[in-house]
Steps between C-alpha positions, in 0.01 A plus 500: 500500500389869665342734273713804454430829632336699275635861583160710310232299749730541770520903440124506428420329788704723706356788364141386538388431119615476171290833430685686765814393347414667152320816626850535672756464262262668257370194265235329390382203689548203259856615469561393888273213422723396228816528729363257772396278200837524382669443876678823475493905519743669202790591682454875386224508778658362804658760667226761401238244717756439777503880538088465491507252737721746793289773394160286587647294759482202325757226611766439174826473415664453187604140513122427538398691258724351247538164621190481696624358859 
């Protein structure tokens, strides 16, 4: 069976780093950490980072960043 898509390593990747990600959206690393651990970003944060990601010209939408495909 295919792994699923983990949406958090999908947005990191994107994004360049999971360190990116935090200094971003304003958190500390291990809490990004834990949400690609987890398979998942809090759904409080997704359309803050899909506005990140058109303001750095990072390709994202929010299906990928919630479902992570």
């Amino acid at each position: 069976m295919p792994k699923s898509p983990n949406p958090a390593a999908l947005v990191c990747a994107r994004f360049g780093s999971q360190e990116r990600v935090a200094l971003l959206v304003k958190r500390n690393p291990s809490t990004v950490s834990r949400w690609v651990r987890q398979g998942y970003i809090p759904y409080t944060y997704i359309d803050g980072l899909v506005r990140l990601a058109t303001k750095h010209g990072v390709r994202l939408t929010r299906a990928e960043a919630l479902l992570g495909r």
